[in-house]
C-alpha positions as CSV (number, residue, x, y, z in Angstrom):
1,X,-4.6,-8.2,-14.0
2,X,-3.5,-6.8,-10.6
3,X,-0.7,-7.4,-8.0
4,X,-1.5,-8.8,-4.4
5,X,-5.4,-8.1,-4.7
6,X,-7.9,-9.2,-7.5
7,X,-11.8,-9.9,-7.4
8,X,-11.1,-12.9,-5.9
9,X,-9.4,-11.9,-2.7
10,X,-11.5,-13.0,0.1
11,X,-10.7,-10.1,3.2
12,X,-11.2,-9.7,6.2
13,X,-11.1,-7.1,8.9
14,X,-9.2,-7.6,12.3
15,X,-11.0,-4.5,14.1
16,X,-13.9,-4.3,11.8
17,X,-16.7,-4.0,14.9
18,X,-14.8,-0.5,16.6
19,X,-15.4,3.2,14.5
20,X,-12.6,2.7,11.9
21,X,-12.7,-0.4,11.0
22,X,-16.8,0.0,10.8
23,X,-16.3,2.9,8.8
24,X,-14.0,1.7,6.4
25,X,-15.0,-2.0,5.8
26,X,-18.6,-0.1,4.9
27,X,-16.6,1.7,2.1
28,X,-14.6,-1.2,0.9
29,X,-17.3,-3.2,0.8
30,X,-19.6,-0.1,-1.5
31,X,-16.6,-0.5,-3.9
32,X,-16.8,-4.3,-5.1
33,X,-14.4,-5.5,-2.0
34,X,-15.6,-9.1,-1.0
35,X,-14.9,-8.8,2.9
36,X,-16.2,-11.7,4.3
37,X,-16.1,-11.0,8.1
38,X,-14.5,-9.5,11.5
39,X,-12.3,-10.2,13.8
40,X,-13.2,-9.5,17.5
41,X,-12.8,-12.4,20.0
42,X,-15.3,-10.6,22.6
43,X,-17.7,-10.0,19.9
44,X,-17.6,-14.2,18.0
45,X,-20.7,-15.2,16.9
46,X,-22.6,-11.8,16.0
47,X,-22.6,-9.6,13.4
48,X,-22.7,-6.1,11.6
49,X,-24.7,-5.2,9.2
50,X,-23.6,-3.0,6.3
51,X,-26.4,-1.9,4.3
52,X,-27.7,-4.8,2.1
53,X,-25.4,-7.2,3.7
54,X,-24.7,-8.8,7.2
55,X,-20.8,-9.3,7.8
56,X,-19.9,-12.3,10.4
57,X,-17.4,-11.7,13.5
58,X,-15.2,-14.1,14.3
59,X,-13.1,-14.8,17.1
60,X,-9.4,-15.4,15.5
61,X,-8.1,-15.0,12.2
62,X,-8.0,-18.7,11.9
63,X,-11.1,-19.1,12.4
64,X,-12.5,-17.0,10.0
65,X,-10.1,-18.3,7.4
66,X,-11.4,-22.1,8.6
67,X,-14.8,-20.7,8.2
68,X,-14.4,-18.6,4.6
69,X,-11.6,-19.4,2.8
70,X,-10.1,-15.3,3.2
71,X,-6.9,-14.6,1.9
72,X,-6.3,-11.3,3.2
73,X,-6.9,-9.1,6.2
74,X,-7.0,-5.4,6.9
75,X,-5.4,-4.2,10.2
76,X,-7.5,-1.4,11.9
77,X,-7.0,-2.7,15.6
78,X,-5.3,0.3,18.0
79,X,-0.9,0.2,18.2
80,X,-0.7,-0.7,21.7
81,X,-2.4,-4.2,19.9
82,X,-1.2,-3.9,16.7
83,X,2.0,-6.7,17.0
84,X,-0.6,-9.2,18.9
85,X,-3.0,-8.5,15.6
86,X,-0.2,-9.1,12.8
87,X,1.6,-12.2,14.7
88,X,-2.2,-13.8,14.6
89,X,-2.5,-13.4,11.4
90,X,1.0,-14.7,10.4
91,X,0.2,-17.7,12.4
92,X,-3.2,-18.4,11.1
93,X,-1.1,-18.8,7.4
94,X,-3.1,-15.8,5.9
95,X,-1.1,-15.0,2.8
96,X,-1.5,-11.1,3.0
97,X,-1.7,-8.4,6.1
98,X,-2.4,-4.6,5.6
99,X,-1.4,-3.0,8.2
100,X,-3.9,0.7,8.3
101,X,-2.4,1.4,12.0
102,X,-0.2,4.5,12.4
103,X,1.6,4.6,15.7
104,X,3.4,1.5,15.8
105,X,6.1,1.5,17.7
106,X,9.0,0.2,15.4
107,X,10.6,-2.1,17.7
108,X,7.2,-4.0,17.4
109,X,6.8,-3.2,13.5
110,X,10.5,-5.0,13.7
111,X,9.2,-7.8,15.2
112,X,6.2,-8.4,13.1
113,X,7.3,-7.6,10.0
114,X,10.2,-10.2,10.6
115,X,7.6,-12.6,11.9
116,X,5.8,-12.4,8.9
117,X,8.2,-12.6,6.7
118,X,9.2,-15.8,8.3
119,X,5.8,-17.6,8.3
120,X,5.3,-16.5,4.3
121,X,3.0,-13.5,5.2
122,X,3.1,-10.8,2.8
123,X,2.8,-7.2,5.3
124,X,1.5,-4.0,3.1
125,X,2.3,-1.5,5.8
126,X,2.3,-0.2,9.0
127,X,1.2,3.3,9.0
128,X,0.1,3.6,5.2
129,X,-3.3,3.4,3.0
130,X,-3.5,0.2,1.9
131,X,-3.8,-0.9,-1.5
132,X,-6.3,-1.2,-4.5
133,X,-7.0,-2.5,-7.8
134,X,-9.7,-0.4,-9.4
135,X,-12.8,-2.1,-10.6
136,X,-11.8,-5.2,-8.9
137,X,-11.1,-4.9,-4.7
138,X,-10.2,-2.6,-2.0
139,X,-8.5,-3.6,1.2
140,X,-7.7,-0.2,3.2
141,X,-8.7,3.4,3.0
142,X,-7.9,4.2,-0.7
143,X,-10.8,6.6,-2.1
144,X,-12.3,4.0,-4.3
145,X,-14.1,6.7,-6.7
146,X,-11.3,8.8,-8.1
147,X,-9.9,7.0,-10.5
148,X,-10.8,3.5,-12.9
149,X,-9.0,0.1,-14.0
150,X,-6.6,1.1,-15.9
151,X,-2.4,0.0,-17.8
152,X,-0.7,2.2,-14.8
153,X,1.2,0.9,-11.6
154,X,1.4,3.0,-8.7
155,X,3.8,2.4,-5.3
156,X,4.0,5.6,-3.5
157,X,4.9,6.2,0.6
158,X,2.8,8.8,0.3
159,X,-1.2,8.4,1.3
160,X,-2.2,11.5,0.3
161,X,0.1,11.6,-3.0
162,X,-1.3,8.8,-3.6
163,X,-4.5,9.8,-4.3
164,X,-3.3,12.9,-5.9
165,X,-1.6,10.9,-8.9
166,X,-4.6,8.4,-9.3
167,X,-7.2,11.4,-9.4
168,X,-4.3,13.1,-12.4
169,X,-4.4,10.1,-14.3
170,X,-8.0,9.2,-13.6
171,X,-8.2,8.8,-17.6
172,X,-6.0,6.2,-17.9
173,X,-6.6,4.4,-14.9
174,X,-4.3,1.8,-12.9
175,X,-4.3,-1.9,-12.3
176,X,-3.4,-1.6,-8.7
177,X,-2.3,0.9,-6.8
178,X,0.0,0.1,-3.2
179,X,0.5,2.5,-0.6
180,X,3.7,0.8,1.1
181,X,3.8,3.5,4.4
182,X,6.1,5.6,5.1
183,X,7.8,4.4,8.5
184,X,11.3,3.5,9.0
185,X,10.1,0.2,8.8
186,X,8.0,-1.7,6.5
187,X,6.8,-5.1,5.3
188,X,6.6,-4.1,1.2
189,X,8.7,-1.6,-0.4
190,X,8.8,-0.2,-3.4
191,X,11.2,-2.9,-4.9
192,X,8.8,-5.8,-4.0
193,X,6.3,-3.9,-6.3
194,X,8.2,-2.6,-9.5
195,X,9.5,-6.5,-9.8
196,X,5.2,-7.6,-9.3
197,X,4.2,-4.8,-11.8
198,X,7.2,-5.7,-13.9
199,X,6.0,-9.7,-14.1
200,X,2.2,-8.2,-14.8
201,X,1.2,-8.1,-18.5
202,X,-1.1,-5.3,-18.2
203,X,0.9,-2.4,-16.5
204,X,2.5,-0.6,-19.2
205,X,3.7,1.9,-17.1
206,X,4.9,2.3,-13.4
207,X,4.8,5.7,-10.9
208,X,6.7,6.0,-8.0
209,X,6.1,8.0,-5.5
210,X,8.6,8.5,-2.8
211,X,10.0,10.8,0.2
212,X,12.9,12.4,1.9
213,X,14.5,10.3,3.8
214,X,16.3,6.7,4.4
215,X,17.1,5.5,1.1
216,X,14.9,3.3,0.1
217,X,14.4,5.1,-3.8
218,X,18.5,5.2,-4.3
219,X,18.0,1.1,-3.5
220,X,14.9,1.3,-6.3
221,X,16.8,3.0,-8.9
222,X,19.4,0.3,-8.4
223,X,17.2,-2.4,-8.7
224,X,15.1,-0.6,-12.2
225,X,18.3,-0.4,-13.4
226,X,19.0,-4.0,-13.3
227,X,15.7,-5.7,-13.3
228,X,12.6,-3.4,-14.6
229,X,11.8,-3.4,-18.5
230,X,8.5,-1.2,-18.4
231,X,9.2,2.8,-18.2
232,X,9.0,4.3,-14.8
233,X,8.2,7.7,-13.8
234,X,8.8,9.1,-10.1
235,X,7.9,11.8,-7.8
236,X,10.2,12.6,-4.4
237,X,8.3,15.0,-1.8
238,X,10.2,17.1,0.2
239,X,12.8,19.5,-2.3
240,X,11.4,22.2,0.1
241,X,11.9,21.0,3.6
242,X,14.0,23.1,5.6
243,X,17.5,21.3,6.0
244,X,18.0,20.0,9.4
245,X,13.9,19.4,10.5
246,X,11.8,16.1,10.5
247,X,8.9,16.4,8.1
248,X,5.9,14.5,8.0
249,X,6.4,10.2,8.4
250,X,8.8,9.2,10.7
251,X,10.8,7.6,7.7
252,X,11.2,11.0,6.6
253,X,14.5,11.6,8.6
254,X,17.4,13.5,6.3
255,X,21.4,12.6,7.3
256,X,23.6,14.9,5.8
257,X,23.4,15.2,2.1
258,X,21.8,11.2,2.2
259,X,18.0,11.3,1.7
260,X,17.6,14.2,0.7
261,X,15.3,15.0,-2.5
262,X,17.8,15.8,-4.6
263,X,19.6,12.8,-4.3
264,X,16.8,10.5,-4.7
265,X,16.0,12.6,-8.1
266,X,19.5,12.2,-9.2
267,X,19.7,8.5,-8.7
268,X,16.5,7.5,-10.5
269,X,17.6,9.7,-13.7
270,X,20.9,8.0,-13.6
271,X,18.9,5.0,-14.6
272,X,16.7,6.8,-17.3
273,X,13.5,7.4,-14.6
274,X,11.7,10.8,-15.6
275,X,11.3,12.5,-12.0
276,X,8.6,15.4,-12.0
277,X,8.7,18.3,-9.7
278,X,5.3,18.3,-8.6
279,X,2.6,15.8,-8.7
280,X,0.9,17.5,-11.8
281,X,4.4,17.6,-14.0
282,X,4.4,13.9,-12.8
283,X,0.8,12.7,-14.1
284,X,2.0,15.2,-17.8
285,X,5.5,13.2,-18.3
286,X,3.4,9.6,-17.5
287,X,1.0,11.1,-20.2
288,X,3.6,11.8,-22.7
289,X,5.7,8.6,-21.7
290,X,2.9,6.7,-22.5
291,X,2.0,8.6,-25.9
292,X,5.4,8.1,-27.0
293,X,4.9,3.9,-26.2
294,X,2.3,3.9,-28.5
C-alpha cells in the first residue's frame, strides 16, 4: 500500500507545456506515473508528446478532471500564478495538489492552503519535492531510480535529505515517501503523515526528517507520543548553523533557544524516537530498529 498516491492515481500537470513542468512530467511519466494531461488555457486542445505517448492539454483543471477522471495535479506554474493555479484546483474538487513552486509568497500560500483545506483539497507543499510511492507513481521531482517499494515511511522538509535517506535505505525500500516543504507555511505536515503511515498495514517503520526552525517536530513528537504505534526514527538538520543566521528554507528561522536542533532532538527522545546525527547514522539506527522488530 501507499499514502495519498498509488498506481491508480490519475495526475495531472498544471504547467506541464513550459520547461519544468515538460521536463518533469517526462520523468514522472518514464517511472510508471499515469499523468493523463496538461493544463494550459492558451494551449486547450493540443498536445505534447513524450516519447511513446501523446499527453492532452486542457484548458482548466475541471476540465481535464471532466474529461479523465484525474485525481491529482502537480503544480509547476511560476509564483506570481501560483495562488490562481491552487484556488482552480480546489474549486474543480480535485482531491490532491502538489505544490513544486518555490517562491510563494506566504500571504498567498495562507490563502490557498486555507482555501483548500476548506473545499476538501489535500495541498502537499509549496516549495517542496513532491511525493512518491516507489514501484507504483510519482507526482513531483523525487528521483524515481534510487530507491524500490519497500516497509519504510518517509516525511522529511528536506528535498535533498530526502533523497539522501531513500538512496541509504535503498535495500529496504519505502511505500511512499512525502516531501512536505519546508516554508513557514504548508498544506501537509509531518503529523498528517505519521497518523496516514500509522493507519497503513505495510509501513513497518517511519523516518522523519526535519529542520531548524518553527516547531513543527516538538508538535510531532507530541502527537507520536499519543497516537503513533509503529517505531519512528528522525533526523533534524541544522546542529551546525551558526546561532543568530537564517539557513536554507524560509521555515528555517531559529527564536531564542525554540527551534533550534537540539530541542527538536530532545523532544522526539522524550517520546522514545531514535534521532541520528547525520543522515548515514539515521539509515544504520532504521536498519537496526528494524532488525530488532524481526
Amino acid at each position: 500500500m501507499a499514502i495519498y498516491l498509488t498506481e491508480e492515481s490519475k495526475v495531472l500537470v498544471q504547467g506541464m507545456t513550459g520547461a519544468e513542468g515538460t521536463k518533469h512530467t517526462r520523468r514522472m511519466i518514464a517511472a510508471g506515473t499515469n499523468v493523463v494531461g496538461g493544463v494550459n488555457p492558451r494551449k486547450a486542445g493540443t498536445q505534447v508528446d513524450f516519447d511513446d505517448r501523446a499527453v492532452p492539454v486542457f484548458g482548466s483543471v475541471a476540465e481535464g478532471m471532466r474529461a479523465t477522471g484525474a485525481d491529482v495535479t502537480v503544480v509547476f506554474v511560476p509564483p506570481a500564478f501560483a495562488k490562481a493555479a491552487v484556488v482552480e484546483a480546489a474549486d474543480a474538487g480535485i482531491p490532491l495538489a502538489v505544490v513544486i513552486t518555490e517562491g510563494i509568497p506566504v500571504h498567498d500560500s495562507v490563502a490557498f492552503t486555507a482555501y483548500a483545506k476548506q473545499k476538501g483539497t489535500r495541498i502537499v507543499g509549496p516549495n517542496c519535492p513532491g511525493l512518491i510511492s516507489p514501484g507504483q507513481s510519482n507526482a513531483g521531482i523525487i528521483p524515481a531510480d534510487i530507491t524500490k517499494q519497500g516497509r519504510i515511511g518517509l516525511v522529511s522538509k528536506s528535498g535533498t535529505l530526502t533523497y539522501q535517506l531513500m538512496y541509504e535505505l535503498r535495500d529496504i525500500g519505502f511505500t511512499s515517501c512525502v516531501g512536505i516543504g519546508g516554508d513557514p507555511v504548508i498544506g501537509t505536515t509531518h503529523i498528517d503523515c505519521l497518523a496516514a503511515f500509522e493507519s497503513d498495514p505495510e509501513t513497518e517503520l517511519i523516518v522523519l526528517i526535519g529542520e531548524i526552525g518553527g516547531d513543527a517536530e516538538e508538535r510531532a513528537a507530541a502527537y507520536i507520543r499519543d497516537s503513533v504505534t509503529k517505531p519512528v526514527v528522525a533526523y533534524i538538520a541544522g546542529f551546525t548553523a551558526p546561532e543568530g543566521k537564517t539557513m536554507g528554507h524560509a521555515g528555517a528561522i531559529v527564536s531564542g533557544s525554540s527551534g533550534t536542533a537540539q530541542a527538536k532532538k530532545e523532544a522526539l527522545e522524550a517520546v522514545g524516537v531514535r534521532v541520528g546525527s547525520t543522515p548515514t547514522e539515521t539509515a544504520r539506527l532504521v536498519l537496526d530498529r528494524l532488525a530488532a522488530e524481526q
